[in-house]
C-alpha positions as CSV (number, residue, x, y, z in Angstrom):
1,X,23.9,81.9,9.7
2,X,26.2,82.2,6.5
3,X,25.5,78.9,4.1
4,X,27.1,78.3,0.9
5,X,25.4,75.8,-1.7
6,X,28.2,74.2,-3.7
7,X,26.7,72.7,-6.9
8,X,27.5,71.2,-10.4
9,X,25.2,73.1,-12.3
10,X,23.0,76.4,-12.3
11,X,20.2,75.9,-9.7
12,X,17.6,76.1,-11.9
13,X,14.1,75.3,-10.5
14,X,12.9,74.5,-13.8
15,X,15.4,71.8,-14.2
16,X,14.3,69.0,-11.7
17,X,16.8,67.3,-9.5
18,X,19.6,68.6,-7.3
19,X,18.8,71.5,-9.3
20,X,15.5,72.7,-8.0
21,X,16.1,71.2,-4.4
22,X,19.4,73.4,-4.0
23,X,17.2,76.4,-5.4
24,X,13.9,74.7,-3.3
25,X,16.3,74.9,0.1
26,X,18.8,78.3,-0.4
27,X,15.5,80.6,-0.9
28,X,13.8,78.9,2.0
29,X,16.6,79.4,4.6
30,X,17.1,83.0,3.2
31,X,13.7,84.2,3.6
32,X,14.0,83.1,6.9
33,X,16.9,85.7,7.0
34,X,20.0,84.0,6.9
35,X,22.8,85.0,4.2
36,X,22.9,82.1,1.4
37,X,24.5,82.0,-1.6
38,X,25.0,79.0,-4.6
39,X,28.2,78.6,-6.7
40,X,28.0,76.3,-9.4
41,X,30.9,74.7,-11.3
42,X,29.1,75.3,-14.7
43,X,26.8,77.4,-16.3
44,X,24.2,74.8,-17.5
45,X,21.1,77.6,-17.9
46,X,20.5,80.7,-18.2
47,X,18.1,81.2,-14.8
48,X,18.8,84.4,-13.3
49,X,19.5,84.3,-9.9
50,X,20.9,87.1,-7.4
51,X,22.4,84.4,-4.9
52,X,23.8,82.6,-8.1
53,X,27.5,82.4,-8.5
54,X,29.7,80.9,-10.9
55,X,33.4,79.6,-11.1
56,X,35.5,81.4,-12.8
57,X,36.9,79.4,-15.6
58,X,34.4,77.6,-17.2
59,X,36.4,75.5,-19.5
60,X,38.7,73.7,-16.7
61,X,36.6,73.0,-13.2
62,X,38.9,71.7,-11.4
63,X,41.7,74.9,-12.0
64,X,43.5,76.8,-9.9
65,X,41.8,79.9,-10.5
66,X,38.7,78.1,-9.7
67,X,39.9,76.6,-6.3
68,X,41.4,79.9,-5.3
69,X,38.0,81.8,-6.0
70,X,36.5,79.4,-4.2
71,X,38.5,79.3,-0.6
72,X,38.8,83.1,-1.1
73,X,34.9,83.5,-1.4
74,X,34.4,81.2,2.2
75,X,36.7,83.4,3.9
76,X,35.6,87.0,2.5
77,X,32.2,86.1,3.6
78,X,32.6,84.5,6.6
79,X,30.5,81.0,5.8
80,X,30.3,78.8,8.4
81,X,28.0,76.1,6.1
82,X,28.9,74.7,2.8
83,X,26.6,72.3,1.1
84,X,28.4,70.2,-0.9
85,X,25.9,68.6,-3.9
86,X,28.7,67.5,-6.1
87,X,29.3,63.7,-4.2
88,X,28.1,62.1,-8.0
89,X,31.1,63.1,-9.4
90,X,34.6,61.7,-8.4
91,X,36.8,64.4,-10.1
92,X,35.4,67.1,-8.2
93,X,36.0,65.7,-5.2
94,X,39.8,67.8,-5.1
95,X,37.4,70.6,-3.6
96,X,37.0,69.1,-0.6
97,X,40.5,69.4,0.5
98,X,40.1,73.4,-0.7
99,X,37.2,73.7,1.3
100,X,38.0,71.9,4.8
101,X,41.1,74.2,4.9
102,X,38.6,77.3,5.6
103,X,37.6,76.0,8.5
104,X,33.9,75.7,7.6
105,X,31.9,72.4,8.6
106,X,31.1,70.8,5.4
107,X,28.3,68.7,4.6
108,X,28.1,66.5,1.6
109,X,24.7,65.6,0.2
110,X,24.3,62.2,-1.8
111,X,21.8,62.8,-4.2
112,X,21.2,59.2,-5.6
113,X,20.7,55.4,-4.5
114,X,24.1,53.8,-3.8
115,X,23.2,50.5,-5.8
116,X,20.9,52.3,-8.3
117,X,24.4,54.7,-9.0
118,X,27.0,51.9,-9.5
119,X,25.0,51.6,-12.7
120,X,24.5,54.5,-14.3
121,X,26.9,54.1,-17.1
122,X,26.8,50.2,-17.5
123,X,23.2,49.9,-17.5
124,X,21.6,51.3,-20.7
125,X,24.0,49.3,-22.4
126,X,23.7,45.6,-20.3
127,X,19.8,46.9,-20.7
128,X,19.8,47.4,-24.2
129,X,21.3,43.6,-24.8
130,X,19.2,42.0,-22.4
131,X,16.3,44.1,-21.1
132,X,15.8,45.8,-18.0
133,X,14.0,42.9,-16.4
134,X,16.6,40.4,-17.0
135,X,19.8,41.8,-15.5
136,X,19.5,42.2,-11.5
137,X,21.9,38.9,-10.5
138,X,24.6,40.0,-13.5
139,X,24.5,43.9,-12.5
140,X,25.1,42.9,-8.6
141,X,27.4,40.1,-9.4
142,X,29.6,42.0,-11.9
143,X,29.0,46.0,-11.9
144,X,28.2,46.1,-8.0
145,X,31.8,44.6,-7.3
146,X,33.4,47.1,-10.2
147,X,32.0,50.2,-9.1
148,X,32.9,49.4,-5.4
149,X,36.9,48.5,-6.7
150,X,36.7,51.5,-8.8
151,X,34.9,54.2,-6.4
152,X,35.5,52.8,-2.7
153,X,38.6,55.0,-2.5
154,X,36.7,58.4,-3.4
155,X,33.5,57.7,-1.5
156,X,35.8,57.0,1.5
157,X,37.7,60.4,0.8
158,X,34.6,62.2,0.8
159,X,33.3,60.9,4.2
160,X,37.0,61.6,5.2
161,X,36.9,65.6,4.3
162,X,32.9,65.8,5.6
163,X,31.7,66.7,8.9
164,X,28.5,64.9,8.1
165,X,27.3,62.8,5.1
166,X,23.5,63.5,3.8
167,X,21.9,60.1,2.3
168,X,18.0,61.0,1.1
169,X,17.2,57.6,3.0
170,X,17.9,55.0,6.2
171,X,17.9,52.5,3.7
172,X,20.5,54.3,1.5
173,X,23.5,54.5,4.3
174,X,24.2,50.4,4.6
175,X,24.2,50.6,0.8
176,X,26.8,53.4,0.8
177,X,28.4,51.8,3.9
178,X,29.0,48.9,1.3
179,X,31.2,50.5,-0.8
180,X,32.8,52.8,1.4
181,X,33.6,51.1,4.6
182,X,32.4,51.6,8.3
183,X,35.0,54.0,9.5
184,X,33.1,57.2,9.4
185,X,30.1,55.8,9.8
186,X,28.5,57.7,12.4
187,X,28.5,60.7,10.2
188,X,26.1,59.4,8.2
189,X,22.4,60.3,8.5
190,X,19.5,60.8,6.2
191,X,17.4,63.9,5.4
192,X,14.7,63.4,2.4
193,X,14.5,66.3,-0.4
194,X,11.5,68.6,0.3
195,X,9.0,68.9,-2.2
196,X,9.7,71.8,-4.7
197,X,6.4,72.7,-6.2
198,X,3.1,73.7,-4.5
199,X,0.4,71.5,-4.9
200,X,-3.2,71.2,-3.8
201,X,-6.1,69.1,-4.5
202,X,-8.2,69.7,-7.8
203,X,-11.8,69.0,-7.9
204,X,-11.4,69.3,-11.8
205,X,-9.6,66.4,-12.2
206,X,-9.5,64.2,-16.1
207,X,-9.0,60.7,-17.1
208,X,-5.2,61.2,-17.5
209,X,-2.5,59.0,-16.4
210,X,0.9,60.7,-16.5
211,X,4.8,60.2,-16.3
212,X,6.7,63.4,-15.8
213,X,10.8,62.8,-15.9
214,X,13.5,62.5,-17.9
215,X,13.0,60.1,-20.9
216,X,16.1,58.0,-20.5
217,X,16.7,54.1,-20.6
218,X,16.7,53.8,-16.8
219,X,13.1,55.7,-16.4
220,X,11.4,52.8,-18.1
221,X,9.0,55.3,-20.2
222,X,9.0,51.9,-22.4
223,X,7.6,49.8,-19.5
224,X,4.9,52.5,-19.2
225,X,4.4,52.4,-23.4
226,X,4.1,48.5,-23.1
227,X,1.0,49.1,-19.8
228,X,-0.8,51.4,-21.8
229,X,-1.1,48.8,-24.9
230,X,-3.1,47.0,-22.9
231,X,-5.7,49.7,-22.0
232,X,-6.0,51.9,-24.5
233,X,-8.4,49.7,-27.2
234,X,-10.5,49.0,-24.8
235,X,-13.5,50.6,-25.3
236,X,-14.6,51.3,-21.9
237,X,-11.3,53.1,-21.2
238,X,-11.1,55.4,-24.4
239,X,-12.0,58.3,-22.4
240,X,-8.4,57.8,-20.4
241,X,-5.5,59.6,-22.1
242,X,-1.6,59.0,-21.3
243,X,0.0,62.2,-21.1
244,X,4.0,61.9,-21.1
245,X,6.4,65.2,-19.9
246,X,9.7,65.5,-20.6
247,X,12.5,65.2,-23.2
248,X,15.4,63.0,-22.9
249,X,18.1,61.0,-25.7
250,X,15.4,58.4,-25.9
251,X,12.5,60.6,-27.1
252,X,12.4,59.5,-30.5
253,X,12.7,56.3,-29.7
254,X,9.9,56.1,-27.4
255,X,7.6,57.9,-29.7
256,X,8.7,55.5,-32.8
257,X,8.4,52.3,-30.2
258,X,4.8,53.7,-29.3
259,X,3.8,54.1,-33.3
260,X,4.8,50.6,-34.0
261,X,2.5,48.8,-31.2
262,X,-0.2,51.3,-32.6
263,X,-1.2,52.9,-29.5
264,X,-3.6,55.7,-29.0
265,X,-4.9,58.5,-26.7
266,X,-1.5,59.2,-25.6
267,X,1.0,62.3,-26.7
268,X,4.5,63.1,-26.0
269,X,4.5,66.8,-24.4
270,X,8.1,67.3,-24.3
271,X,9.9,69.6,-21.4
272,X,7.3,71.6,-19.7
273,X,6.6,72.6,-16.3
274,X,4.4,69.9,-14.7
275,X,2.2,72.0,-11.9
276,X,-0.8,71.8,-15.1
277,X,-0.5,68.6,-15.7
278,X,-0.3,67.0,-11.8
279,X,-3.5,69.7,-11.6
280,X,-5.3,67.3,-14.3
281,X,-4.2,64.2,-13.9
282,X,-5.5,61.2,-11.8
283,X,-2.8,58.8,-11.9
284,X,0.7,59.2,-11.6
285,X,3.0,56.2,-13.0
286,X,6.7,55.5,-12.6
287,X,8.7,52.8,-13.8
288,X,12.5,53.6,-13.1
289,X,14.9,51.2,-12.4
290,X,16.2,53.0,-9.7
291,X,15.7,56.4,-8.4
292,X,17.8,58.8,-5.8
293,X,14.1,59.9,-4.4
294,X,11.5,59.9,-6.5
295,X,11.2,63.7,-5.8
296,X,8.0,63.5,-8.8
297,X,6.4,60.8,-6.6
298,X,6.1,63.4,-4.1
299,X,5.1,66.3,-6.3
300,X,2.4,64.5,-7.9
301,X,0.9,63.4,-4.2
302,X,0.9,67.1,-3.4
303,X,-2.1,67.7,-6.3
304,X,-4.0,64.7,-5.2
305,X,-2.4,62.6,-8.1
306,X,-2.4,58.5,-6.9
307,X,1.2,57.6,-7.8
308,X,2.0,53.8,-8.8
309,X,6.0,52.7,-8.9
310,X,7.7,49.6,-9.6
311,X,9.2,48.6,-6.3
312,X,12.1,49.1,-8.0
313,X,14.6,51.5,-5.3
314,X,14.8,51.3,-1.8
315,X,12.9,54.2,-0.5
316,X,10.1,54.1,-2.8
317,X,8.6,52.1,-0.1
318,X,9.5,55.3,1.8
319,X,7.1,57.5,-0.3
320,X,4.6,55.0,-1.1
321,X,2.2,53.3,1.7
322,X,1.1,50.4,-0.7
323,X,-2.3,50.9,-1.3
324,X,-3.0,53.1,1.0
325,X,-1.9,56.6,-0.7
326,X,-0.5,54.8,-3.5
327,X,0.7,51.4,-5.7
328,X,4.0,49.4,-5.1
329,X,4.0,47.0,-8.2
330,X,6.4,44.2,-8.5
331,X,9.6,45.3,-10.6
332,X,9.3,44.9,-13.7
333,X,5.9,43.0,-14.3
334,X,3.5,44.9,-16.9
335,X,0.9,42.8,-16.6
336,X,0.2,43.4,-12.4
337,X,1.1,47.3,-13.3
338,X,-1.8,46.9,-16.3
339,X,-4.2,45.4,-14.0
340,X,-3.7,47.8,-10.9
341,X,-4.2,50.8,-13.4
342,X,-7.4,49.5,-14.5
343,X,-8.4,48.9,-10.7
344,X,-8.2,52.5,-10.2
345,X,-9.7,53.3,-13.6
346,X,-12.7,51.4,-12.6
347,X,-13.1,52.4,-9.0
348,X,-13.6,55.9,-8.4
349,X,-14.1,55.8,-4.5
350,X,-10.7,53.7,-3.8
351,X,-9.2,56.5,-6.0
352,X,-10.6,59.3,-4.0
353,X,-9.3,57.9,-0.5
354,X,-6.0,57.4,-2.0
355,X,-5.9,60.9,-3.4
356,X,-7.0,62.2,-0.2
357,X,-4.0,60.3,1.7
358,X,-1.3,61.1,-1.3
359,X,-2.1,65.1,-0.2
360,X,-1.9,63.8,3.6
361,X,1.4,62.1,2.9
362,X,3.0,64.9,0.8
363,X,3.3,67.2,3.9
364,X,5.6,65.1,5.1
365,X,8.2,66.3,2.4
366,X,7.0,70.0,3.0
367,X,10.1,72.8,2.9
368,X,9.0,73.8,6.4
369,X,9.5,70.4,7.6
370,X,12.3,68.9,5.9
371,X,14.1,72.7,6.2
372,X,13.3,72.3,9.8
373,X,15.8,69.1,9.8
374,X,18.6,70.5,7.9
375,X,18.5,73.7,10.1
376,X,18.7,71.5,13.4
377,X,21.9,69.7,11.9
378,X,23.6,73.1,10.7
379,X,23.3,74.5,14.5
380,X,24.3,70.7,15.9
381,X,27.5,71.3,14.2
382,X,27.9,75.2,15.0
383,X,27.5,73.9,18.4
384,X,29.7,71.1,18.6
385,X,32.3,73.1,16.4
386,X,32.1,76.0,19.1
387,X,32.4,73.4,22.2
């Protein structure tokens, strides 16, 4: 099978994100022998890749030259797949036309939550003015009815120009369905990411609690700040440590915000590949208010790491079996996420079932089995497009 990855930016594993799932999935299906290849719209790293591709002019994406390159490269290579993993941004969607006139059967991946999306650029600053916690009726009310006025038209053009449409949830599609209409409909369906990294249980495991992600108003690192106040002067937990990866435009800001309420046993790490950290840590927190997947939720599982979440996105109750092989905390309430810390601070053998089942649960989101599902819907449509 020929598949073609059509992406944004480099697929760089490093990078988190449609990123590494797009590098994750096009080396899995070509070591199983089938002829992939990824071009990206930009250069966004420099990760060396041999199935890497790039458009040719970098300065205007949505060129000529560019779409030419790009219906000439499906033909001279005979795809019959093409991924598309641009669907969060409108103005490339005038390479769908391009790439529908080859022929092909073209799949388009959504990679984020349809109500979590329609916020992106409205909510740092409604958040900013009023705080995360006090916003949900005037974000639906107001930038839920915007979005769908100002994006209806192009989410409905992409389902138009798509043999199929990729949410990473069930609960994502009636939430896309919202804004784009019922008409296509029934090529909607829902394939999770896989998990990028390989993980494992460590029987050297410390007293760290960790956030790995992008440090950004929407990931809540301050929420997570705010928790730890309340644990780390206490004497009995002084041996605990929070360990925080990533960078992000609010870096500084966290770090000032975490001087100010005096905190301790905690340090910034900055960008860094996580697989050392998840192999350490004992307790995995997240406090977005919303999320595409949660894809670190998954990784962290995978090395025995007990994830907690505000309840924040709709499938986060997909990943996490409250209580079971992880925590669902009520959004946005420090105090419950405080005290459900400290229960699994202070009780080792609820930790270690939980750990166990967080490994149990992570194999759900393994390559094989979530490559399995996307291979079953490229030869569904090979089939269908041959009958």
């Amino acid at each position: 099978m020929k598949i073609l990855f059509f992406n944004t930016g480099s697929a760089n594993p490093l990078l988190g994100g449609v990123q590494s799932v797009t590098h994750c999935l096009a080396h899995y299906f070509n070591s199983l022998g089938h002829e992939v290849y990824i071009i990206s719209i930009n250069r966004t790293s420099d990760y060396l890749d041999d199935i890497q591709i790039y458009l040719p002019d970098q300065k205007r994406n949505d060129s000529d030259a560019n779409k030419q390159f790009l219906m000439n490269f499906i033909k001279e290579k005979h795809i019959e797949i093409v991924l598309n993993q641009t669907c969060l941004n409108p103005k490339l969607s005038v390479f769908l036309p391009v790439i529908k006139k080859t022929g092909v059967q073209l799949i388009s991946v959504f990679h984020s939550q349809p109500y979590g999306m329609y916020g992106i650029k409205a909510f740092p600053k409604i958040c900013n003015v009023f705080g995360v916690d006090k916003v949900g009726n005037l974000v639906d009310v107001l930038i839920h009815f915007a979005f769908k006025l100002k994006y209806g038209r192009y989410l409905k053009r992409m389902l138009q120009y798509s043999d199929k449409l990729v949410m990473l949830s069930d609960k994502f599609i009636n939430e896309f369905l919202y804004f784009s209409g019922k008409k296509y409909a029934e090529k909607m369906l829902s394939i999770s990411n896989p998990v990028t990294i390989n993980g494992g249980g460590s029987e050297k495991k410390e007293k760290i609690v960790l956030f790995v992600g992008r440090i950004s108003q929407e990931k809540g690192v301050d929420k997570i700040l705010e928790v730890w106040r309340g644990i780390c002067h206490e004497e009995k937990y002084k041996e605990w440590r929070l360990v925080i990866v990533g960078d992000g435009e609010k870096r500084k800001q966290m770090e000032k915000y975490a001087m100010d309420m005096e905190l301790i046993n905690y340090s910034f790490e900055g960008f860094q590949k996580p697989d050392g950290y998840y192999d350490k840590a004992k307790i995995f927190c997240m406090a977005s208010a919303f999320e595409g997947f949660g894809l670190v939720l998954v990784e962290a599982m995978s090395y025995g790491v007990v994830p907690m979440a505000f309840n924040s996105f709709s499938n986060c109750s997909d990943i996490i079996d409250d209580d079971k092989n992880g925590i669902l905390v009520t959004p946005f309430s420090i105090n419950e996420y405080r005290k459900k810390i400290i229960e699994l601070i202070e009780n080792d053998e609820k930790w270690m079932k939980m750990s166990t089942c967080s490994i149990n649960k992570s194999k759900e989101y393994s390559i094989e089995c979530i490559g399995a599902k996307w291979l079953d819907l490229f030869y569904s449509l090979l089939n269908n497009k041959v009958t």
